[in-house]
C-alpha positions in Angstrom: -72.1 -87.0 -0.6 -70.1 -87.5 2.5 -67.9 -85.7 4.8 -64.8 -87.8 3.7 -66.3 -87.1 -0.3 -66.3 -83.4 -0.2 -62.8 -82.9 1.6 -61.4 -84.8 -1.4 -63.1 -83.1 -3.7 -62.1 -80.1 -2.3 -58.2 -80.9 -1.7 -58.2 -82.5 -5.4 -59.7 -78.2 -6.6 -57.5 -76.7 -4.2 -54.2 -78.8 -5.5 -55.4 -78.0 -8.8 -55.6 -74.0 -8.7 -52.2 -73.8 -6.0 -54.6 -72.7 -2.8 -54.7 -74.9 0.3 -57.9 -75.9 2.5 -57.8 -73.9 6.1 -55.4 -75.5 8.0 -57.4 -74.7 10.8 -59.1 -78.4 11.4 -61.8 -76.9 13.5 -63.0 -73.9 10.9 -62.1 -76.9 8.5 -64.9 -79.2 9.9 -67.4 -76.2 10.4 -67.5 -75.5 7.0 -67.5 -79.0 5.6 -70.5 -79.7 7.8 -71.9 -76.3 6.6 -72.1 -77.6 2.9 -73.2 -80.6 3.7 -76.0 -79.3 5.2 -77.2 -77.4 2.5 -76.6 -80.1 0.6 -79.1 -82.0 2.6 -81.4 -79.0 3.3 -81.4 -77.6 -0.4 -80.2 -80.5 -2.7 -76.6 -78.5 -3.9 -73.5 -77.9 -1.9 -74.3 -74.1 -1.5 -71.4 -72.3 0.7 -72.5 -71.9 4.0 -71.3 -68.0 3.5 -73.9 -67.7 0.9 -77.4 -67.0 1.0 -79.5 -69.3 -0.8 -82.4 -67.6 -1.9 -84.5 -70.5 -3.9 -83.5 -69.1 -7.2 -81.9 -71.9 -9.3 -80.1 -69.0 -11.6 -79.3 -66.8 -9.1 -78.2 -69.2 -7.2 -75.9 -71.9 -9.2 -73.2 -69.0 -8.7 -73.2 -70.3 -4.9 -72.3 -73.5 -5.3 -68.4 -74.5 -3.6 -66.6 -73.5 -5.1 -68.3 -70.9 -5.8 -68.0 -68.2 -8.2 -66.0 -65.6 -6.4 -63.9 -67.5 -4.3 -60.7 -67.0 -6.5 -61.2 -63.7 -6.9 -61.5 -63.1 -2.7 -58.2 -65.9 -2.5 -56.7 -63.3 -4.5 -57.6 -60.5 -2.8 -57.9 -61.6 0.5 -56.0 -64.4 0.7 -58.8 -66.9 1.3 -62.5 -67.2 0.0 -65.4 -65.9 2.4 -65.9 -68.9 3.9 -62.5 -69.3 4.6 -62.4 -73.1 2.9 -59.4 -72.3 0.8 -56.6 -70.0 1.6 -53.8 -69.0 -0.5 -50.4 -71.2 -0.6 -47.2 -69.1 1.0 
């Protein structure tokens, strides 16, 4: 996957659930790089927030989105990484 890939992919999930991607373009581009460096390093777009610890099971939980990050948007008003943020 590529750079241009994975921010459609993830403005297509954050459209879909009503969040937004950080509007910060900076944090933005950290983060995409972040997965896509896992992706290259460990064959999965683990979050970069995450620690991948080799274990398939315990791991598939940690790919983005992963499977907390709604319930920290909802808390927090963005995931851990800080990919998706809450709309106003």
């Amino acid at each position: 996957m590529n750079k241009k890939q994975l921010l459609e992919l993830s403005e297509k999930h954050a459209k879909k659930n009503k969040f937004k991607l950080n509007p910060d373009k900076s944090h933005l581009n950290l983060i995409l790089n972040g997965l896509l460096e896992n992706e290259k390093k460990y064959g999965e777009v683990y979050c970069p927030c995450r620690v991948v610890t080799g274990n398939k099971a315990e791991d598939k939980k940690k790919i983005c989105p992963c499977f907390w990050h709604k319930q920290e948007i909802k808390k927090f008003g963005h995931c851990l990484c800080r990919l998706f943020t809450k709309s106003k």
